[in-house]
N, C-alpha and C positions, 0 to 999 in steps of 0.2 A: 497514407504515407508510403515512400516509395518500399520503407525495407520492410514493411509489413506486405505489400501485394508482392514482394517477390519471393519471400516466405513462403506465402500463402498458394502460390505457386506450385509449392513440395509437400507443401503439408498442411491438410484442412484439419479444424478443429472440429470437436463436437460443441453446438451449443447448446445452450440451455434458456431458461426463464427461471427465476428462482422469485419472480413474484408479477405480480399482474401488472405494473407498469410497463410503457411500451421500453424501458429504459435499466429496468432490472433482469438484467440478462449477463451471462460471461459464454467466453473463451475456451473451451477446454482441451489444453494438447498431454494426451497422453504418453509418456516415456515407457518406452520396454523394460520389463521386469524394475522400475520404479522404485529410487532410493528415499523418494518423499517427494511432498508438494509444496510449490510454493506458490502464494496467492498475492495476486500484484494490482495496487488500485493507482489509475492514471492519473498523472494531472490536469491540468487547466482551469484553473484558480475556482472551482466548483462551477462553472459555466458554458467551456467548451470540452472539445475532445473526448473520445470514444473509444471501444477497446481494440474498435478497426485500426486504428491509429496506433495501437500500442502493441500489436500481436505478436511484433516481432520480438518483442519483448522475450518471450517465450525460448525462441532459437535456439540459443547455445546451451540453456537450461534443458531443453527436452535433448538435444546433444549430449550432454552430461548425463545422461538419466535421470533426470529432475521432471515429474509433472509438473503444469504449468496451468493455472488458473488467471485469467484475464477479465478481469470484473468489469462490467459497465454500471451505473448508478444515474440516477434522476438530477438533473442540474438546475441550477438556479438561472432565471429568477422564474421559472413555470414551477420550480417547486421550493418550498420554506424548507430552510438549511438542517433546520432538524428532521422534515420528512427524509432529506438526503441520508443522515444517520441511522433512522428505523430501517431505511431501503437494506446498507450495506451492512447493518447488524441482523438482520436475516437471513444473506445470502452465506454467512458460517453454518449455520443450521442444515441450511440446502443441501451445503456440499457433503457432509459427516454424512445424509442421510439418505442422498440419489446417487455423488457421482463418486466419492474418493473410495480406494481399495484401503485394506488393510494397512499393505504397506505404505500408501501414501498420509493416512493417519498419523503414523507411528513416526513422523519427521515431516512437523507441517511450518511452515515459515509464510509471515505474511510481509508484505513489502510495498513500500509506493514513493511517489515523486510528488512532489511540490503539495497540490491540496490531500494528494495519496498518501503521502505521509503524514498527514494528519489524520485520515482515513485510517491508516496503521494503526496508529498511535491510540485514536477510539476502540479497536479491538483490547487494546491494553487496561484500558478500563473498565473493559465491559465485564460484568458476573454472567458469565457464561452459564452459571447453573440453572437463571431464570430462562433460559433458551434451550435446556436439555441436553447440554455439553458440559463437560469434564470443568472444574476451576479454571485449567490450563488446557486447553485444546490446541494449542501451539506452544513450540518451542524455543523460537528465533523470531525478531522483527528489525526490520531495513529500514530507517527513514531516509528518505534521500533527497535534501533542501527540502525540511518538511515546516509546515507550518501550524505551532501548535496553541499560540495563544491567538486567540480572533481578536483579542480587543483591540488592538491598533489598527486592524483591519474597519473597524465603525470610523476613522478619520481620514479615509480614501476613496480613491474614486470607485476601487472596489464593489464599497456598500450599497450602489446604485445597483447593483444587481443582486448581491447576499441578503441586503433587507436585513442586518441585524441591529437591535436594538444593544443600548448597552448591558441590560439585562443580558440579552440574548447569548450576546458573545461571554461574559463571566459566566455561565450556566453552560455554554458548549463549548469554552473551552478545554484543551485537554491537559495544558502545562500544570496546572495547581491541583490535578484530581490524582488518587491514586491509582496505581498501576495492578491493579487487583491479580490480573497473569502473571505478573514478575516476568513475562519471555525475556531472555537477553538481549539486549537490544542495540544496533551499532546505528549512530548516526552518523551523517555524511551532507558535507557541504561542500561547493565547487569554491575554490580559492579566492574563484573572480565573481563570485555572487556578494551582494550588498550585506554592508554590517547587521541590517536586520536579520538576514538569514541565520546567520553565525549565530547572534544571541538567539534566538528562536533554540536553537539546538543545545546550544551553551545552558540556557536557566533550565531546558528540559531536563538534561543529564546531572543537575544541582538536586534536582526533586525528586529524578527516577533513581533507584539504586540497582537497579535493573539495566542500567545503560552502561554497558561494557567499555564504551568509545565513541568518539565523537572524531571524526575524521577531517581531512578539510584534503578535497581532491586537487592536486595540482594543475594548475593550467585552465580548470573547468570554471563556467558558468553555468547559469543555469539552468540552460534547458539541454547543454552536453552531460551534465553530472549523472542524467540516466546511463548515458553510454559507459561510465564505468563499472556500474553494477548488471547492465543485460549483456556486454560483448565479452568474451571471454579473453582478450586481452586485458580487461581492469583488473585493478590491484582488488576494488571490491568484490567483485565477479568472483574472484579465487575465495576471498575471505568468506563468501555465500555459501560457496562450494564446500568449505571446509566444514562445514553444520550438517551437510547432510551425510558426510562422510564421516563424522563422531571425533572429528577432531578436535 
């Protein structure tokens, strides 16, 4: 993408592997003297897209003093949608334990787009104690057009790649499970995304009581509604802001 190679330009990341696939790897742009991290899983409906793609993600966040964690993860259909799950519930582990300081511990936010947000969303549920982390190892989560029940995803053309059974999808969904972190949680929908989106977001925040808000971005679709939370002109972008500054 063009605004990640011009980024990237000014500022390389360090990266990492945080597991032996060739696709378990991130991003990592460090902030001077670092008010927190925040850790950002991309979209592309579990299939395409890469963290090269999404770097610039990062920008106005490391601008801010905000570290900036850019995950990659294993995609379907070379891998079965729950290996994708084990992938990105290891790479918390990683970071507590190889790359994050202090400070960026102490104010950690995870965040994502379209399948990323459900990616989020799976942090929420996870018992972190089985992995060697704190109940709550984050603070804050961003869903942004996130997708969190799979089972209407089994009657699309979708599932020619997801491979989910019905089984599959009730057992990895995330809307019906509890939220075991409680992080505060704001979701976000672009105005001009399909009625599914909305309710996606809607019956989540009925179930989570952890979900602070549910937004709905003016103007946006959905694949601009990133742009509200990574450019520091969005409305969300500020309200991110506002967590790592204890507001």
């Amino acid at each position: 993408m063009a605004r990640s190679k011009a980024f990237l330009e000014t500022r390389q990341p360090v990266s990492f592997a945080y597991g032996p696939h060739a696709k378990e790897g991130l991003d990592f742009f460090r902030a001077e003297d670092a008010k927190g991290v925040m850790i950002f899983f991309h979209g592309g409906f579990w299939r395409s897209c890469s963290k090269e793609d999404h770097d610039w993600v990062a920008r106005d966040f490391v601008r801010h003093g905000i570290s900036v964690a850019i995950l990659d993860y294993p995609l379907c259909p070379q891998s079965r949608f729950a290996d994708i799950n084990a992938s990105v519930i290891g790479a918390l582990p990683f970071l507590f334990a190889r790359v994050l300081d202090s400070r960026e511990k102490a104010r950690v936010m995870v965040a994502g787009h379209s399948a990323g947000g459900y990616l989020a969303g799976l942090y929420q549920i996870t018992d972190w104690t089985k992995h060697g982390l704190e109940r709550r190892p984050f603070g804050a989560m961003y869903a942004i057009s996130g997708i969190f029940d799979l089972r209407p995803l089994t009657r699309t053309l979708m599932n020619e790649w997801l491979g989910l059974s019905a089984a599959d999808a009730a057992a990895l969904s995330v809307d019906d499970k509890t939220a075991i972190v409680g992080a505060a949680s704001v979701l976000a929908v672009g105005e001009r995304e399909s009625a599914e989106f909305h309710r996606q977001s809607d019956d989540l925040a009925k179930h989570w009581p952890a979900v602070t808000d549910v937004l709905e971005l003016e103007g946006r679709a959905h694949f601009d509604a990133l742009d509200d939370f990574a450019l520091e002109g969005g409305a969300l972008f500020r309200r991110a802001l506002s967590y790592f500054s204890g507001v």
